[in-house]
NULOKE-522108 format. One record per residue (C-alpha): residue number from 1; chain; residue in one letter; x, y, z. Coordinates in steps of 0.001 Angstrom, whole numbers, plus 500000, padded with zeros to 6 digits. Each point is the difference from the previous one (the first is absolute). Layout:
% residues N
pos | unit | code | east | north | up
NUM | A | a | X | Y | Z
...
% end
This chain:
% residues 306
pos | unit | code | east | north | up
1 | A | x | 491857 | 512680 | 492561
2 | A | x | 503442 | 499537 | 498685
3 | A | x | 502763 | 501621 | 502270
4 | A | x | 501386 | 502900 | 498614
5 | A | x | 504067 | 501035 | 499557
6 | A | x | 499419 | 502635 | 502630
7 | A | x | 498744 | 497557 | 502207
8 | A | x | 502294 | 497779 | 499937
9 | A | x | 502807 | 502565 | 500348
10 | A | x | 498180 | 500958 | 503221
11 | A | x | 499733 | 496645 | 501182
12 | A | x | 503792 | 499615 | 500026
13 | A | x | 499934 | 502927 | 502428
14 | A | x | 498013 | 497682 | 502471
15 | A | x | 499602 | 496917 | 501222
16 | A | x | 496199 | 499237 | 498695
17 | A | x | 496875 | 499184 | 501314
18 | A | x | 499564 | 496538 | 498102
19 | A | x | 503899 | 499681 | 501139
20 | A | x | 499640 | 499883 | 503758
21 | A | x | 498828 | 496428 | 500466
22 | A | x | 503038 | 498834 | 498049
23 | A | x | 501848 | 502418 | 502454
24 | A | x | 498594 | 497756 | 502617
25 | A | x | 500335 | 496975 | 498327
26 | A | x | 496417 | 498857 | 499482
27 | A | x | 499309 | 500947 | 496231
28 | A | x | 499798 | 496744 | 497821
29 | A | x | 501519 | 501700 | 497220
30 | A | x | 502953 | 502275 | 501190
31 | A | x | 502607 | 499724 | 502554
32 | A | x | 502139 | 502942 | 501954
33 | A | x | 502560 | 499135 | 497561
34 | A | x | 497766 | 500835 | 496600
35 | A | x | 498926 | 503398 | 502255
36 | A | x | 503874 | 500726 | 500369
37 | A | x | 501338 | 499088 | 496526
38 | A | x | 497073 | 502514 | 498690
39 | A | x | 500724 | 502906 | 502613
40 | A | x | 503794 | 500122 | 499165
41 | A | x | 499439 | 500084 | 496510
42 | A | x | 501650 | 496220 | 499348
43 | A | x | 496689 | 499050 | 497366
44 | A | x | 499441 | 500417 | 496835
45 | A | x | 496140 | 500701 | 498406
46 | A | x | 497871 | 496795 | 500417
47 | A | x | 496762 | 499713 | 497355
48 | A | x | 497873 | 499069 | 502858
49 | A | x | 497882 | 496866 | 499986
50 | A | x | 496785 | 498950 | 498457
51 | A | x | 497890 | 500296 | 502733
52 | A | x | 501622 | 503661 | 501006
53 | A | x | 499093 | 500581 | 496954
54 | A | x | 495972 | 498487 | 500206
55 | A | x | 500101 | 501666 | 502733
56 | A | x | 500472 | 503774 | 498754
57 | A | x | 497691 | 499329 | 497286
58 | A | x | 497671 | 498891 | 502792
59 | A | x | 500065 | 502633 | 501719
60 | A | x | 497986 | 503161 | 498951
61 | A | x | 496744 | 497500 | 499966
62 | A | x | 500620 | 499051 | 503120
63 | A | x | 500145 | 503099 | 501661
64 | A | x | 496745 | 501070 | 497427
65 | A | x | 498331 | 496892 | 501647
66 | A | x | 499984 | 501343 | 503351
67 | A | x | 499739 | 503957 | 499275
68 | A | x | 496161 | 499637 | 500723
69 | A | x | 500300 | 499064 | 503702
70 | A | x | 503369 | 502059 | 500425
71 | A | x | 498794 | 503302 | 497944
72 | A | x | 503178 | 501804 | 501446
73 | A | x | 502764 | 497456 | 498559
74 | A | x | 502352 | 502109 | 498093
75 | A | x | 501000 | 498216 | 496267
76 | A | x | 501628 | 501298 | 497282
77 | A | x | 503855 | 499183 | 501679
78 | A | x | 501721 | 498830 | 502993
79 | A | x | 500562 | 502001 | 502509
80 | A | x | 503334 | 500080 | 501741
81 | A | x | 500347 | 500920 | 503734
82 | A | x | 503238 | 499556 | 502690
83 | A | x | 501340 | 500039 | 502907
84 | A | x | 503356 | 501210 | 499776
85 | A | x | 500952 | 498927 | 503809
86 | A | x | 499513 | 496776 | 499034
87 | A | x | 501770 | 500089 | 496336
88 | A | x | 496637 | 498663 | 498672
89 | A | x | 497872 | 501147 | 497153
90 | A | x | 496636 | 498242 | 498614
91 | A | x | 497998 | 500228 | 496344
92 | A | x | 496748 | 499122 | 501007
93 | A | x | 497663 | 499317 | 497525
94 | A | x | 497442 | 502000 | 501463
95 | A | x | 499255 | 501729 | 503005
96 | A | x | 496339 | 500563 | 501587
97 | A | x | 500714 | 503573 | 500270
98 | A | x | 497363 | 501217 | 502745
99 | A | x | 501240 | 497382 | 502572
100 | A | x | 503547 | 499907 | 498590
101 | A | x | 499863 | 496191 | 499982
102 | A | x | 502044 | 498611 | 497431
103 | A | x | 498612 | 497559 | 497742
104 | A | x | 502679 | 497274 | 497685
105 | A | x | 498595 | 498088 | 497451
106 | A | x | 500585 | 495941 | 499514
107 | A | x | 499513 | 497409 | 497903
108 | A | x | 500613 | 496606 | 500047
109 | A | x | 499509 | 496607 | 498696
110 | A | x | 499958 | 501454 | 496585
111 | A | x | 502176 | 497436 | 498363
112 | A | x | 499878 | 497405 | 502162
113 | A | x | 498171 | 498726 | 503771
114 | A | x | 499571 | 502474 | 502239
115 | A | x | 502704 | 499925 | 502193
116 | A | x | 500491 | 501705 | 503752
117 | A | x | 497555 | 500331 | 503104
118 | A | x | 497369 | 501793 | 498522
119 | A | x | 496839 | 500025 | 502207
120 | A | x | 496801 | 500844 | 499651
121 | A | x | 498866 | 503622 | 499054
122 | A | x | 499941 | 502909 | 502303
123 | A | x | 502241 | 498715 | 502524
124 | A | x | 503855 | 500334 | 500223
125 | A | x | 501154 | 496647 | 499046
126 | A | x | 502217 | 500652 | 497627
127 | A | x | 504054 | 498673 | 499148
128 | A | x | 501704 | 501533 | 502499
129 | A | x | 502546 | 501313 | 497545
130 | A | x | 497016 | 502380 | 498825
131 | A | x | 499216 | 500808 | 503498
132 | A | x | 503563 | 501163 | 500386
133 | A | x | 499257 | 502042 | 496928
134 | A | x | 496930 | 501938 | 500775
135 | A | x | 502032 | 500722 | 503407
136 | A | x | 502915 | 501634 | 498293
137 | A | x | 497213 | 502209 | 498161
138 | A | x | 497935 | 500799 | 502976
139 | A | x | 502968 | 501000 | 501915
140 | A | x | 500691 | 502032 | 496741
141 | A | x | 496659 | 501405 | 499618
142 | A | x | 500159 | 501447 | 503528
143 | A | x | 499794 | 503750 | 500855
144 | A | x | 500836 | 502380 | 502511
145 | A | x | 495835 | 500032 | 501278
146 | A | x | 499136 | 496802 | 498683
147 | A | x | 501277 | 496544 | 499738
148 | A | x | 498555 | 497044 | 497162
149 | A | x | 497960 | 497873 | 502503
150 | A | x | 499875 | 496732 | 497548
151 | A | x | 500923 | 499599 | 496822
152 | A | x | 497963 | 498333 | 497134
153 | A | x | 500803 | 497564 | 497176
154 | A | x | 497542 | 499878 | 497162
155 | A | x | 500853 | 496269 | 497884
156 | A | x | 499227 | 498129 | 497541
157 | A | x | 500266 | 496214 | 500933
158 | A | x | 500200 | 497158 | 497547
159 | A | x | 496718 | 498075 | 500517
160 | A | x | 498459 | 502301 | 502267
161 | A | x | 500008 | 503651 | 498260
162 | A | x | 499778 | 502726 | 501578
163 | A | x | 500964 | 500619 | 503442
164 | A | x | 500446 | 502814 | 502685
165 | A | x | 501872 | 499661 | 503491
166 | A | x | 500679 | 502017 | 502995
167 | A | x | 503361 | 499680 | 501407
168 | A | x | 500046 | 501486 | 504142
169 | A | x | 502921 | 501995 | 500355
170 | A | x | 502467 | 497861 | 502599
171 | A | x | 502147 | 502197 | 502508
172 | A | x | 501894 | 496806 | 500498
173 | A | x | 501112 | 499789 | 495998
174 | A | x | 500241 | 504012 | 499388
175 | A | x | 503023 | 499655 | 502903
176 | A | x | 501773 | 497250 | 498777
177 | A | x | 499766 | 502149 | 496480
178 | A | x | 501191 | 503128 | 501654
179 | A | x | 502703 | 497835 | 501973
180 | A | x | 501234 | 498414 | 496806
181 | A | x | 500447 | 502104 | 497455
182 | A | x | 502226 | 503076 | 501307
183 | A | x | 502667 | 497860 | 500745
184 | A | x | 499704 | 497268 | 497319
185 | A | x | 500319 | 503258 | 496956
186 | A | x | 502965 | 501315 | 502316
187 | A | x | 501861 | 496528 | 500163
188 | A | x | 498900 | 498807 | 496597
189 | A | x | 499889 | 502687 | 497815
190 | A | x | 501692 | 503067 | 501045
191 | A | x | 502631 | 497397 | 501398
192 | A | x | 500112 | 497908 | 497328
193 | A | x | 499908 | 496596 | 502014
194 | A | x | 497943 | 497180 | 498542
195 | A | x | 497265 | 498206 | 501761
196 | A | x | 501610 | 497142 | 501725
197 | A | x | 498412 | 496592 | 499955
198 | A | x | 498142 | 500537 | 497032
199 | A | x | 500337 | 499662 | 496560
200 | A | x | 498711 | 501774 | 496569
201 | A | x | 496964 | 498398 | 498695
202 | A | x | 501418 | 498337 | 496408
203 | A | x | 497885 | 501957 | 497769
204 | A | x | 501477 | 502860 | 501735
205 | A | x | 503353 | 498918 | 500471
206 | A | x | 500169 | 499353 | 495355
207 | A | x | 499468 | 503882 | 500299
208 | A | x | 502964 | 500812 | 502184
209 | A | x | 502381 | 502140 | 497914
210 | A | x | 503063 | 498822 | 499465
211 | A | x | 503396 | 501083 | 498000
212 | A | x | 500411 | 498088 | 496729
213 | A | x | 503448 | 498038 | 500290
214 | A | x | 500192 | 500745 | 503622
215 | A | x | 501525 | 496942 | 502425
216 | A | x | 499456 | 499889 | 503863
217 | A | x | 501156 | 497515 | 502269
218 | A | x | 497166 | 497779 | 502145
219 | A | x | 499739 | 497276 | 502519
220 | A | x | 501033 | 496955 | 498839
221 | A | x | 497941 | 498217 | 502360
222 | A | x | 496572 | 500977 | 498221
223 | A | x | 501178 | 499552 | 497010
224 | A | x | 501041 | 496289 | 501469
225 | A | x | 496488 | 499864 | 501378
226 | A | x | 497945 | 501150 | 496850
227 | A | x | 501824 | 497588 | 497665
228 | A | x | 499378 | 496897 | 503131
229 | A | x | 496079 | 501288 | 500061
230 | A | x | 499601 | 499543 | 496311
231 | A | x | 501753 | 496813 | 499414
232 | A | x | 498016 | 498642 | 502807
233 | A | x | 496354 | 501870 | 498343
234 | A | x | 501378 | 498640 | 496615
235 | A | x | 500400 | 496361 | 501945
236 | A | x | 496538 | 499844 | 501550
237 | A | x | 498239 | 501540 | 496772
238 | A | x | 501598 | 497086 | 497888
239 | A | x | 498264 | 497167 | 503277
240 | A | x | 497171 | 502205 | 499539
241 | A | x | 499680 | 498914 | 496657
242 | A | x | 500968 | 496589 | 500203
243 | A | x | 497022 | 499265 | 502305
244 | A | x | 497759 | 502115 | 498088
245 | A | x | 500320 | 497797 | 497066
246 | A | x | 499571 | 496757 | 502729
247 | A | x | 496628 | 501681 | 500405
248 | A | x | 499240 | 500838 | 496461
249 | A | x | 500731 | 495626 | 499407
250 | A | x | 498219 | 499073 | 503389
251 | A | x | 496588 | 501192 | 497562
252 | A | x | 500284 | 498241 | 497186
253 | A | x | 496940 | 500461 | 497661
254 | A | x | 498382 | 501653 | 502957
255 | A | x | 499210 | 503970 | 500432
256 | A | x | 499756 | 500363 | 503321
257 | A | x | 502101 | 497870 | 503198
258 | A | x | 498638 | 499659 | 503423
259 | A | x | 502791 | 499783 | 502337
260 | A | x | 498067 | 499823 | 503065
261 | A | x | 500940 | 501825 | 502895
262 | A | x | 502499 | 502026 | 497754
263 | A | x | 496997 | 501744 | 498134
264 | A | x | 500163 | 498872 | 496421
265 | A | x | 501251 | 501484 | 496341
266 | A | x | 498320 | 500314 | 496855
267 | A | x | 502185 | 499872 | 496232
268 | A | x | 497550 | 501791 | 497409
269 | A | x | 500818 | 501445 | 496860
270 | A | x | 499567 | 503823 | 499609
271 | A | x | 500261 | 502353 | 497483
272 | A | x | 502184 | 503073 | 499089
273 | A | x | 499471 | 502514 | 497456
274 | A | x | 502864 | 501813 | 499240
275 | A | x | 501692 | 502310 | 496758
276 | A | x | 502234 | 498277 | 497658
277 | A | x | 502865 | 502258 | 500041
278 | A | x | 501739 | 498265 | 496838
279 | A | x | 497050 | 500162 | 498102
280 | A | x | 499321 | 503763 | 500444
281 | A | x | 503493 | 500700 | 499375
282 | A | x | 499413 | 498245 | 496493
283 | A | x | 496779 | 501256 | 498998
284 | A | x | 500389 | 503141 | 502093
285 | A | x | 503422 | 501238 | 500504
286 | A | x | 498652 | 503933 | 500092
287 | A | x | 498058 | 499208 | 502994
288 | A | x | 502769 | 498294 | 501878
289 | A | x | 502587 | 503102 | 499008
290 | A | x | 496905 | 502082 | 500895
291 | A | x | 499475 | 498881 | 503486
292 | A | x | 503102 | 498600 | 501219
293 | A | x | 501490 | 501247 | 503165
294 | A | x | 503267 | 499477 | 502000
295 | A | x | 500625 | 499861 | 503798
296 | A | x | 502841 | 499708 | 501693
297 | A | x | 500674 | 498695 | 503410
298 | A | x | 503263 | 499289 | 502340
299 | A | x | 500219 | 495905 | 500174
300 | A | x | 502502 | 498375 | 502969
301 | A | x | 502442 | 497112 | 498458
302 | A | x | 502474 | 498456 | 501661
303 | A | x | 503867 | 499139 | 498722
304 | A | x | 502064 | 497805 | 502217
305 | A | x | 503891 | 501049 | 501150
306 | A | x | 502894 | 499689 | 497647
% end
């Protein structure tokens, strides 16, 4: 289910359940500094990926799939629970409402291998950033005569369908949680001090705003660094190249070259199909004005000292 404006107006308030592992620095997709930029406000609205996107269209049927065996799952919308103490809040997808066991839905390998340590169903082997997660909702889920004892993620896996596990609540990660966060909202967002040591991930970082016109003065030394780093990436792509086409010769009329104990390589003609954009601006031009969109994006260049 898409996120809603309210939602995300209430996830500002809080650091979020799916943000905690990049809090701790294990989420493969955020860092401290993304969590930061968005808490203080520094980001404007992203469109969201692909998969986020599979993923909310996803789902409702996933969460139908497993309403037999879990009659009490509440649908309809996420339900949002906190723990102020902690400046955390958490949208779970659904919550299994007469053991108050929160229960997030995933899905992955939808456009592509299935990627993470997914084990086998009805266990807790799961990436650990989505253990991380279901902790931040258990620990939200809590009340005053009784606590979320595990915490259940209900998936849909590329290859493998559909898939339920159990994830044991750990004492051990639930106090490095409560240890962490108090302090890293007081120094990092109420503060205002960015995460050191870590940087914004670059999709992230194009969404930074930023004053048109504005100049600010930086180290010289990275700049220095970058421009070293690509000349030398431009250097070894051009070598690359060079004894890619040695290869490409070494075959001659052949498909396929066995190079021994360096494996081997295989030169075979494929096929692309693809839309001739001239030609459908000929014939077609309404279509093109129809469905042509813009996007615009911040890109780096570099101008050297006068």
């Amino acid at each position: 289910m898409p996120t809603t404006e309210k939602q995300l107006a209430q996830r500002q308030r809080r650091i979020g359940a799916s943000d905690v592992a990049a809090v701790l620095g294990i989420s493969p997709w955020s860092t401290p500094y993304d969590v930061w930029l968005d808490k203080t406000n520094q980001l404007v609205p992203g469109a969201g990926s692909e998969a986020a996107h599979a993923g909310n269209m996803f789902e409702p049927g996933v969460l139908d799939h497993f309403r037999p065996e879990l009659p009490r799952l509440l649908t309809g919308q996420r339900a949002y629970r906190s723990c102020p103490e902690l400046h955390l809040g958490a949208f779970c997808d659904s919550i299994v409402e007469s053991w108050n066991v929160p229960a997030d839905v995933k899905t992955a390998g939808l456009y592509g291998p299935l990627a993470g340590d997914w084990g086998d169903e009805g266990t807790g082997e799961v990436p650990d950033y989505v253990v991380v997660q279901l902790h931040a909702q258990m620990i939200c889920c809590d009340r005053p005569d009784h606590s979320s004892p595990y915490g259940l993620v209900l998936a849909f896996l590329g290859g493998r369908g559909f898939c339920k596990f159990k994830i044991e609540r750990s004492q051990d990660l639930e106090e490095m949680i409560r240890d962490t966060l108090p302090s890293w909202w007081q120094r990092h967002v109420v503060d205002g001090i960015p995460p050191a040591e870590t940087l914004p991930s670059p999709e992230v970082a194009k969404r930074i705003r930023r004053e048109p016109g504005a100049t600010t003065t930086i180290p010289p030394d990275i700049v220095q660094a970058w421009r070293k780093s690509e000349a030398e990436a431009d250097e070894a792509k051009a070598k690359a190249a060079a004894f890619k086409q040695m290869v490409i010769t070494a075959l001659g009329q052949a498909e396929v070259g066995d190079a021994g104990p360096a494996g081997s390589v295989s030169y075979k003609r494929q096929t692309h199909t693809s839309v001739s954009m001239t030609r459908l601006r000929e014939r077609h031009p309404e279509l093109c004005e129809e469905f042509k969109q813009s996007s615009s994006f911040p890109v780096l260049r570099y101008r050297p000292p006068k």
